[in-house]
C-alpha positions in Angstrom: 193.3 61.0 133.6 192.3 57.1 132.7 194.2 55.4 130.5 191.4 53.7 128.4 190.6 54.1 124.6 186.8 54.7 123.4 187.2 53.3 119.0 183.8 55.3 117.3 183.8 55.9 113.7 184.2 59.6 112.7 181.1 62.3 113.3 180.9 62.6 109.1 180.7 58.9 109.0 178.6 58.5 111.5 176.4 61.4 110.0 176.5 60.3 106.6 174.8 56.8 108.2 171.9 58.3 109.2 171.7 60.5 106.5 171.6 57.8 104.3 169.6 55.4 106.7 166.6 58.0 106.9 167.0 58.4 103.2 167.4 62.4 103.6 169.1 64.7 101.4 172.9 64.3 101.8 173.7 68.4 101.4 172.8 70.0 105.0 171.2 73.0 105.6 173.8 75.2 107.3 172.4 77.5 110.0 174.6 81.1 109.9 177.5 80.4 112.5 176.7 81.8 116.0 179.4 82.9 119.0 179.5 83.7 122.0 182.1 85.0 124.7 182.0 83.4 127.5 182.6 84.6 131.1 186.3 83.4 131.0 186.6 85.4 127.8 187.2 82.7 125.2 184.9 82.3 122.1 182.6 79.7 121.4 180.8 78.8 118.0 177.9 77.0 117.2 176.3 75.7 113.6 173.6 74.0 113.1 173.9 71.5 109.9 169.9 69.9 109.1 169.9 67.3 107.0 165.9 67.0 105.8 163.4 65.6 102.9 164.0 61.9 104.9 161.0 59.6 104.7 158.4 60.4 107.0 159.7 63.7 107.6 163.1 62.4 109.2 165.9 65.0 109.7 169.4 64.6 110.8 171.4 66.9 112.6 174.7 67.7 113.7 175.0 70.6 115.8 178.9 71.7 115.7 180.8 73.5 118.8 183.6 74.9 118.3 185.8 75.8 121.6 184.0 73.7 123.5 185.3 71.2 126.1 183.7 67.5 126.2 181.1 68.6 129.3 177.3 69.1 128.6 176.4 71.7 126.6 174.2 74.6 128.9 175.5 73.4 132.5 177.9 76.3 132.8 181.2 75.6 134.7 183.0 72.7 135.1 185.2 73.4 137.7 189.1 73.9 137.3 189.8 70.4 137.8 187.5 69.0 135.7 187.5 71.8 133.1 191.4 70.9 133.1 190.5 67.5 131.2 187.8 67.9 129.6 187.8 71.3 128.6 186.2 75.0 129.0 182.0 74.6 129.8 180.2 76.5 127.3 176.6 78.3 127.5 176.1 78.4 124.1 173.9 76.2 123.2 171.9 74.1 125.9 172.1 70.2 125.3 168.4 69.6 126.8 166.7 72.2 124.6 167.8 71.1 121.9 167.0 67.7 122.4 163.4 68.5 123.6 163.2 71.0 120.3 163.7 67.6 118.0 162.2 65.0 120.2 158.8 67.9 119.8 159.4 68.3 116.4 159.5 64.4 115.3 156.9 62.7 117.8 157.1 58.9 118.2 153.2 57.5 117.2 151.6 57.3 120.5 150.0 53.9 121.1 145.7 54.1 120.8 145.6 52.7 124.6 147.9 51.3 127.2 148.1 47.4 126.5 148.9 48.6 122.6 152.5 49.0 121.8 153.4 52.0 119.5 153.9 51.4 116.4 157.7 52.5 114.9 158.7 54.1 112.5 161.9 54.1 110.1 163.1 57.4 111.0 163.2 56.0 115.2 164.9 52.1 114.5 168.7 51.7 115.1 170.6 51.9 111.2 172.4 48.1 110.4 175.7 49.4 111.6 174.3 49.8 115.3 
């Protein structure tokens, strides 16, 4: 166990900054609730909460686990030691997928050769706060 302190602002505040950074509409979509038992026999939850109508098609979202420990989402067991301080592994959603899903589903503009840089958007650049 170390004996250092991490200060971040809430998850709802730091939703409700890039909600209101990509401009999208600041009621989510709620995905139904899913679970999961896992091997162990404890219960894990996932919803997904999509924030969308952001300009240039920007989304937010939060993806809430419940029961969860603090290791990566989809990489199975932690190990008792580990799983001792940071919590049970989970299976129920896989970090990476979903990543890939919403890196796939909001493409960066691809530059028109290699000595071009791309060209951001809004919806990629870091909010004021960062």
């Amino acid at each position: 166990m170390t004996k250092s302190t991490v200060f971040h602002d809430p998850v709802p505040d730091t939703i409700a900054q890039w909600v209101a950074f990509n401009g999208c509409n600041p009621t989510p979509y709620a995905y139904p609730t899913e679970s999961l038992v896992q091997a162990c026999g404890a219960v894990h939850s996932v919803t997904r909460f999509v924030y969308s109508g952001g300009r240039d098609g920007a989304q937010v979202v939060l993806v809430r686990l419940t029961g969860a420990g603090h290791g990566w989402p989809g990489e199975g067991r932690s190990g008792r030691p580990l799983e001792k301080l940071i919590g049970p592994a989970t299976k129920i959603v896989d970090a990476y997928r979903e990543m890939w899903a919403f890196f796939v589903a909001h493409p960066m503009p691809i530059a028109a050769s290699a000595h071009e840089p791309a060209v951001a958007t809004t919806s990629s650049s870091m909010p004021p706060s960062f």
